[in-house]
Every structure is written in C-alpha cells, then in structure tokens.
One Martini backbone bead per residue (centre of mass of N, CA, C, O) as a GRO file, in nm:
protein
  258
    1UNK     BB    1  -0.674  -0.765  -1.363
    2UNK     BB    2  -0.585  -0.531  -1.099
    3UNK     BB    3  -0.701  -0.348  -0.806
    4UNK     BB    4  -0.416  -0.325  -0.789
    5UNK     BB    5  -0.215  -0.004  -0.796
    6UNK     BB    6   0.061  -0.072  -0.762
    7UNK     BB    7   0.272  -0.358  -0.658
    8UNK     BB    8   0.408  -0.248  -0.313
    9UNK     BB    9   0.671  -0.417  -0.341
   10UNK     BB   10   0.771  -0.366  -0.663
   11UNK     BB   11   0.753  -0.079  -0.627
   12UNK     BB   12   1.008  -0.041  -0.426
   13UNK     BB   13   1.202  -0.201  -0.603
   14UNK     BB   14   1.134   0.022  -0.819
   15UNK     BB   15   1.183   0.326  -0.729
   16UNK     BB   16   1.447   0.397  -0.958
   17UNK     BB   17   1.259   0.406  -1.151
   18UNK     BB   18   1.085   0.598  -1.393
   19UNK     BB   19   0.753   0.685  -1.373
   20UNK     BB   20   0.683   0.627  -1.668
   21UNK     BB   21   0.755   0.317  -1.629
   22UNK     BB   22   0.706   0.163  -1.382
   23UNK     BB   23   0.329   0.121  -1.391
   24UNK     BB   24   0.394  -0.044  -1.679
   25UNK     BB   25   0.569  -0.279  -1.600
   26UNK     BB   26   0.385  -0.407  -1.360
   27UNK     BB   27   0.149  -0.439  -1.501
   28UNK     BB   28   0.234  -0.624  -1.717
   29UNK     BB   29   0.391  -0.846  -1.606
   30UNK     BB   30   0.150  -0.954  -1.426
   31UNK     BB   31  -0.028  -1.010  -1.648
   32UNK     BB   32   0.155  -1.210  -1.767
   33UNK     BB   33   0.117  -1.410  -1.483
   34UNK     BB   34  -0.135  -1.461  -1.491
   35UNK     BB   35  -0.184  -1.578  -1.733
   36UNK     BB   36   0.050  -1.777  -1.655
   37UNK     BB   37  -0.171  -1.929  -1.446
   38UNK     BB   38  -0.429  -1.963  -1.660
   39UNK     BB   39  -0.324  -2.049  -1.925
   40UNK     BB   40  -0.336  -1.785  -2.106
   41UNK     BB   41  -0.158  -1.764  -2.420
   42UNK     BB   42  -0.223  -1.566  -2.538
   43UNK     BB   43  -0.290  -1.325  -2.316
   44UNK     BB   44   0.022  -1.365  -2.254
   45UNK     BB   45   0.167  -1.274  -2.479
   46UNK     BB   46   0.053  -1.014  -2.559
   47UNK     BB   47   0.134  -0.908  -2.300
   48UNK     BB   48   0.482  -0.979  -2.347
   49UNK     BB   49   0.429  -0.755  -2.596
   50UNK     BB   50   0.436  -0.499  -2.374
   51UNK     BB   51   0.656  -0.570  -2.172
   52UNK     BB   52   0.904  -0.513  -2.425
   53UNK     BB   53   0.802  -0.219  -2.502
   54UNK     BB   54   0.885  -0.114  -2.185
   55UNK     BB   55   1.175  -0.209  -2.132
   56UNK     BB   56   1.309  -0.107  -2.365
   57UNK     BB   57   1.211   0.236  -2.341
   58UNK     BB   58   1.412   0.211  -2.080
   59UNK     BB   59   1.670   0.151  -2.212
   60UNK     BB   60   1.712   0.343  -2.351
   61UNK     BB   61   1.710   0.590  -2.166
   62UNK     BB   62   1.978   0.499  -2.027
   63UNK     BB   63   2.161   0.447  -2.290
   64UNK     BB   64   2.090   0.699  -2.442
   65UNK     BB   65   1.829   0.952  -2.343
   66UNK     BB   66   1.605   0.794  -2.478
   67UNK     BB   67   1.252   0.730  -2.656
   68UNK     BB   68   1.020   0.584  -2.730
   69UNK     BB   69   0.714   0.686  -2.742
   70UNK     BB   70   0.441   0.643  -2.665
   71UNK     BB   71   0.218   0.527  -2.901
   72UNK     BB   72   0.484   0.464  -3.089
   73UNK     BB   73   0.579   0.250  -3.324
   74UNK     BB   74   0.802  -0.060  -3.312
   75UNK     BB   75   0.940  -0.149  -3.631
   76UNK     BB   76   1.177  -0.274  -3.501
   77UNK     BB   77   1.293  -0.441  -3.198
   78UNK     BB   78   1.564  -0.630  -3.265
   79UNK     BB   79   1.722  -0.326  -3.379
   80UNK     BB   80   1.653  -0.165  -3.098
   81UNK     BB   81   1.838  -0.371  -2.924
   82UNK     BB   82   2.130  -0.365  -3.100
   83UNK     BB   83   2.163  -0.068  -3.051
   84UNK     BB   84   2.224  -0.117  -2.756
   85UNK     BB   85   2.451  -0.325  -2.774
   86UNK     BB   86   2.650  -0.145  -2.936
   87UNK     BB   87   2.676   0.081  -2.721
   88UNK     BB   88   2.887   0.257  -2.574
   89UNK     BB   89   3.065   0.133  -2.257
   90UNK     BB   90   2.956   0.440  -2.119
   91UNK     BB   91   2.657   0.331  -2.152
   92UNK     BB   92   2.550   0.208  -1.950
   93UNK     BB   93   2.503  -0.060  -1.797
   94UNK     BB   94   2.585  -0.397  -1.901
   95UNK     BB   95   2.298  -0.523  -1.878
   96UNK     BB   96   2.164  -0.236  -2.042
   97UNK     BB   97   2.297  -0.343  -2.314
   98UNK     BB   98   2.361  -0.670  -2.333
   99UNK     BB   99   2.196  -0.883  -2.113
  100UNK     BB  100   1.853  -0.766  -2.177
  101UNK     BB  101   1.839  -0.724  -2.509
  102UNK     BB  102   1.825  -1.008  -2.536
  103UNK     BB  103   1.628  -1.120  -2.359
  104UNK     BB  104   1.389  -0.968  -2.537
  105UNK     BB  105   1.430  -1.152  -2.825
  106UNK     BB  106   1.365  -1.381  -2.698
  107UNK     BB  107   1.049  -1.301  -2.574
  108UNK     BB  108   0.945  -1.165  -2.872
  109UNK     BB  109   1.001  -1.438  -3.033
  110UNK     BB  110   0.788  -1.634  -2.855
  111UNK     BB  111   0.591  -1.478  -2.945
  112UNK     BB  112   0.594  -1.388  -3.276
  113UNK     BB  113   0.663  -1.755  -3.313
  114UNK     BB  114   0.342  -1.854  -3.147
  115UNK     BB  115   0.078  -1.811  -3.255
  116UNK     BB  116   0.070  -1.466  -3.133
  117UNK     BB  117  -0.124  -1.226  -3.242
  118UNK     BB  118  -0.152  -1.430  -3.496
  119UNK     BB  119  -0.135  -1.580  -3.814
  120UNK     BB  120   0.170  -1.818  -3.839
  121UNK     BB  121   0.276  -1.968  -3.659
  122UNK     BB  122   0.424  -2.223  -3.604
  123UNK     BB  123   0.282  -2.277  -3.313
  124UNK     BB  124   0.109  -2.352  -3.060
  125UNK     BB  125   0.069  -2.215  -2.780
  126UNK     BB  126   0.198  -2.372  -2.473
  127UNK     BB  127   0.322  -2.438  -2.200
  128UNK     BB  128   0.631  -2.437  -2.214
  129UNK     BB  129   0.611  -2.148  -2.330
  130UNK     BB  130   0.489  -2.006  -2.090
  131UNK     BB  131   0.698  -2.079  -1.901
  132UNK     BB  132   0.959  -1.941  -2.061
  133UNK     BB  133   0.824  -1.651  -2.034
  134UNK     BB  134   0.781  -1.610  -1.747
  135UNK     BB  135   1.081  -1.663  -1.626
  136UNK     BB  136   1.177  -1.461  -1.801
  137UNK     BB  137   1.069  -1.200  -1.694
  138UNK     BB  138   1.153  -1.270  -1.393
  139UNK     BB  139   1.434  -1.197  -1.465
  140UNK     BB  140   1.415  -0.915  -1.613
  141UNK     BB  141   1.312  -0.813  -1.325
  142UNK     BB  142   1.550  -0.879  -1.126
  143UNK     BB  143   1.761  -0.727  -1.295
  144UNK     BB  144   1.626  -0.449  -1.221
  145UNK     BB  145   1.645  -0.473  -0.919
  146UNK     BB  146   1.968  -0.479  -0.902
  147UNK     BB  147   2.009  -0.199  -1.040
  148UNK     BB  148   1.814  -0.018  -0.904
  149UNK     BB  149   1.858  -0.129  -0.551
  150UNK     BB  150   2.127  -0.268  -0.465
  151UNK     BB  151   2.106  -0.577  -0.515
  152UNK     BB  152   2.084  -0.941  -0.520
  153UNK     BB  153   1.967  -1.148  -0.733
  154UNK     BB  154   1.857  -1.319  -0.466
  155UNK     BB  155   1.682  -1.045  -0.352
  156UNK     BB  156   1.499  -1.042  -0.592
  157UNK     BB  157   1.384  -1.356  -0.581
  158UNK     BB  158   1.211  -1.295  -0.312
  159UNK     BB  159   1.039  -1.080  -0.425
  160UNK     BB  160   0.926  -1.228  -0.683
  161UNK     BB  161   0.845  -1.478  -0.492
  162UNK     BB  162   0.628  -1.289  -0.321
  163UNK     BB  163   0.436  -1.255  -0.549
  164UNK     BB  164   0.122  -1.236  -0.648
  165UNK     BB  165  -0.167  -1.314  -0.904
  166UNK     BB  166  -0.426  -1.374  -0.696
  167UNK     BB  167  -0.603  -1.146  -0.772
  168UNK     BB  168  -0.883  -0.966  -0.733
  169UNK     BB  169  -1.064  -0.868  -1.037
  170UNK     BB  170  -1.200  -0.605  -1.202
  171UNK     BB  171  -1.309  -0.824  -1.391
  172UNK     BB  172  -1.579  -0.988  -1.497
  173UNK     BB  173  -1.746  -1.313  -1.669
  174UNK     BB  174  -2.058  -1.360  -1.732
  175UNK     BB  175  -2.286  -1.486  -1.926
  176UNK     BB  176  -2.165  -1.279  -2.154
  177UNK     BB  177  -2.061  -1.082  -1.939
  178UNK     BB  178  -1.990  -0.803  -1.764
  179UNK     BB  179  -1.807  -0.689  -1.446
  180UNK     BB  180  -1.755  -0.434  -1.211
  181UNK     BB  181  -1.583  -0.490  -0.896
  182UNK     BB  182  -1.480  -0.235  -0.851
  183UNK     BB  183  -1.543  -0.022  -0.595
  184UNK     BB  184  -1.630   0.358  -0.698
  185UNK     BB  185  -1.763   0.407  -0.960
  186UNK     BB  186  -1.807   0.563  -1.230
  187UNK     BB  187  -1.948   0.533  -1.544
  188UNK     BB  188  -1.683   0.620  -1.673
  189UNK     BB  189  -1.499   0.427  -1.551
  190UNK     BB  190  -1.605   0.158  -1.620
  191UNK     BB  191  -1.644   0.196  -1.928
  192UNK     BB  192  -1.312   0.189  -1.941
  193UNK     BB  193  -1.256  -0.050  -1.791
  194UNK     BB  194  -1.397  -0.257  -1.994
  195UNK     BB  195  -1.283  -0.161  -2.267
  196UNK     BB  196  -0.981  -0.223  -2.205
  197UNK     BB  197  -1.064  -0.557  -2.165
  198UNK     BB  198  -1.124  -0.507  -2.523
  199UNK     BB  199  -0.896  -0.311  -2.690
  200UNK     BB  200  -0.900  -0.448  -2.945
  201UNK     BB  201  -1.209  -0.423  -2.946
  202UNK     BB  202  -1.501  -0.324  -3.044
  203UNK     BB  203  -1.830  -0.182  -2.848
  204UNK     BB  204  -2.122  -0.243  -2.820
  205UNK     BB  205  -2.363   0.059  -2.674
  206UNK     BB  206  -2.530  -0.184  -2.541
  207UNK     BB  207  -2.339  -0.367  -2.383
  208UNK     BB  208  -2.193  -0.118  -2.211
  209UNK     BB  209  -2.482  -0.045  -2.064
  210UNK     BB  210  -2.542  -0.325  -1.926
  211UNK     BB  211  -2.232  -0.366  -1.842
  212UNK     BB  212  -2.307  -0.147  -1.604
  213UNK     BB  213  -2.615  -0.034  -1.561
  214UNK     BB  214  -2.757   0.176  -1.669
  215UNK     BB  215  -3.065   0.341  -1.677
  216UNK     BB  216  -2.994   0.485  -1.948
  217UNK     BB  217  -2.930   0.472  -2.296
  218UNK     BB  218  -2.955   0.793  -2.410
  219UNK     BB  219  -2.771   0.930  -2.131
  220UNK     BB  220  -2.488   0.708  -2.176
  221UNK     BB  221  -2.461   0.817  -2.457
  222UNK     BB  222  -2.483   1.183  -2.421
  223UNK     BB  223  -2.319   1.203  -2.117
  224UNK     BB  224  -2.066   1.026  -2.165
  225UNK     BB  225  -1.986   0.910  -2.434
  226UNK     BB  226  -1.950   1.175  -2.619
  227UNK     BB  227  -1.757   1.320  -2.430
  228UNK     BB  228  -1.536   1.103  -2.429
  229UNK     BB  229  -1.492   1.147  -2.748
  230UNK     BB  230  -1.412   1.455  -2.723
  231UNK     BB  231  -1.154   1.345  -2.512
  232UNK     BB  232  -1.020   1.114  -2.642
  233UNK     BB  233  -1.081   0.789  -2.490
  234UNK     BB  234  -1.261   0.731  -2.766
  235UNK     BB  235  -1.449   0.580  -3.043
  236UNK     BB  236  -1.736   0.648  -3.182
  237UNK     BB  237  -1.981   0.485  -3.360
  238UNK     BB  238  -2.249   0.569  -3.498
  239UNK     BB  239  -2.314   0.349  -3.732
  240UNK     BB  240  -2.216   0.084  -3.518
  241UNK     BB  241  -2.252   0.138  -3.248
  242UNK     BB  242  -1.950   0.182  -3.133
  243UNK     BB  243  -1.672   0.115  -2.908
  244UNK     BB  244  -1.322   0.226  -2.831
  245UNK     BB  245  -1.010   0.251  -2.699
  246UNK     BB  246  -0.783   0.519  -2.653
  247UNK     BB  247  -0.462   0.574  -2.581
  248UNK     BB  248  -0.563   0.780  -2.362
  249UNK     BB  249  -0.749   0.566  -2.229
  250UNK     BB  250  -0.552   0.409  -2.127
  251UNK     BB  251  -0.359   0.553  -1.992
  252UNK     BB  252  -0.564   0.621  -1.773
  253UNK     BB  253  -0.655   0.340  -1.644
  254UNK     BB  254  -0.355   0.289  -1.561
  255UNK     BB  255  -0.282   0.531  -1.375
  256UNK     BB  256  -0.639   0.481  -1.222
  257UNK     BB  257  -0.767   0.201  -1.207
  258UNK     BB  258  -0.527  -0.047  -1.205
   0.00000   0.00000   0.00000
C-alpha cells in the first residue's frame, strides 16, 4: 500500500473516469504493480484480480448504463465480459465493448488458472506470469487513458511509464510485528489500516493492540474495537477475540486512509 492516494499523475490522466471508479482503478493498479515489482507473485494475483473486476464494473457502466455494484459478488466474470462483447454497436465505444473486456478475460485467467488465490491451478505462479499480469495492466491502463483523455496511445504510455511504484509503504512487517508508517493517524485509523493489510484474514485483538500500541488494551478493545464493529467497519468475535475488517471498512480505508 502506498501512502499517497491517488497516485496525482494517473489521478489527472483519468479525470474523465467516473469518481466511484477512480480510485478503486488506481489503488489496485499501483498495488498490482508494486507486487510484480517486488516479485510477490501472490499477492500480485490477488491485486490483478481486484484490478480486472474494478474495470469490468467500469466497462458495465459506460457500455450498459449500470453496473454490478461493489461488494456484490461477480458469479461468473467470463460471462459478464461477453455481455460487453456482444453488446449493440452503439453502447459505448469499441474498445470499451471489444478490445477491453478480451483483454480483461485473459488477466483473470492468469490470476484464476496459475495457481493464484486458490490451491489447484495448473501452474505456481512465476516471474514470466508475473510479467505478463504487469504488462495487460499497464495496456489496460493506457487504453483507458486514450479513451477517456483523448490522448493517443503513445502519450497514454509515457503517462504509465512515468508513474513509480515504489513509493514508502503504509505499513512495515518487522520481526512479528506490523507498523503504521503514515504519521497522525489516531488508533482507530491505524487499526483500520492494519487489519486492511491482513483483510483475507481475521487478526488477533492482542496482536492489533500491540501492533497500534495502544498504552491500555481493554480500552483499545472498549473505546476503539467494540465501536468500530458496532458502525459495522469490523467485526468483532468475542470468543476468539479476534477481528477481521468488512466489506464498509476496506471502503473507507481506501477512500480516506491509502
């Protein structure tokens, strides 16, 4: 994750993008590239498969006039692609029907068939999948960026090659531990952004005391913990007291905290 958001380069450049998508494209982008850039092919995947079903609810949007709404899962994303293809010749422009939603099926094939968020894929993902994930992005960006800024092709490529993605991190991982790096956050931001970064799985209310550092843990667990799942950011398990971040907090970290 990266502490600047959006990235003001990119931000500029999709201006024309409708703000609901923005910084849902841009976030997961970055995080897509930062991951191929540090080799984790992993988490590379993951990202590449948030990044193809911000784009598809986009491409909805412009080719339908609707769009599968976030948080509602899509069930079959193949087929939601073909919907595009095959859409009459006067909804939205030809590569946001066409060439888009192609490219969009074969990135989440290399996401969902090389053994990326799932046990069972043909393959463990490696460098050149990796590279290959990198590359559809950053086309997808670029033609996103001619559609919508009224560049050409080569001026969208200079925009995405001038963007870095190794900006200081949000959070660190040292010996055990995590650590909020963004300075003047208060504890419940913190803990928001923590458990963002851990969001497949549930964290321990001792581990995210410890890792916040908050001075009293049965006020970060009254004050803070019990709060928070009660505006439904979070939510709370007594018995193994632990804590997992919902659908309403990841939205808000992204909009405001990354």
């Amino acid at each position: 994750m990266s502490t600047k958001s959006p990235n003001p380069l990119l931000a500029t450049a999709l201006a024309n993008v409708p703000s609901t998508f923005r910084s849902r494209l841009i976030h997961t982008y970055l995080d897509l590239k930062r991951n191929c850039v540090e080799a984790r092919y992993e988490a590379a995947g993951l990202a590449a498969g948030k990044f193809c079903e911000v784009v598809l609810r986009l491409l909805q949007e412009k080719v339908h006039g609707s769009f599968t709404p976030f948080g509602t899962k899509i069930n079959n994303y193949a087929d939601e692609c073909r919907k595009l293809i095959i859409a009459p010749s006067t909804a939205g422009n030809e590569s946001e029907r066409i060439v888009l939603p192609r490219a969009l099926v074969f990135l989440s094939t290399m996401r969902n068939k090389r053994g990326i968020g799932h046990v069972g894929g043909d393959i463990d993902a490696n460098a050149i999948e990796n590279a290959a994930m990198a590359k559809t992005a950053d086309w997808i960006v670029c033609e996103l960026i001619r559609i919508n800024h009224g560049l050409s092709l080569e001026e969208a490529q200079d925009i995405v090659d001038g963007i870095s993605v190794r900006e200081l991190p949000a959070i660190w991982e040292v010996a055990g531990k995590k650590r909020v790096l963004k300075e003047g956050l208060k504890a419940k931001d913190q803990a928001l952004l923590l458990l963002y970064s851990n969001q497949n799985s549930a964290v321990l209310l001792e581990d995210l005391c410890e890792w916040v550092e908050y001075f009293n843990p049965a006020i970060f667990k009254g004050a803070i913990i019990r709060k928070l799942h009660k505006q439904r950011f979070l939510e709370f398990d007594k018995d193994s007291e632990s804590v997992i971040l919902s659908p309403k907090g990841v939205e808000y970290v992204e909009n405001n905290l990354i």
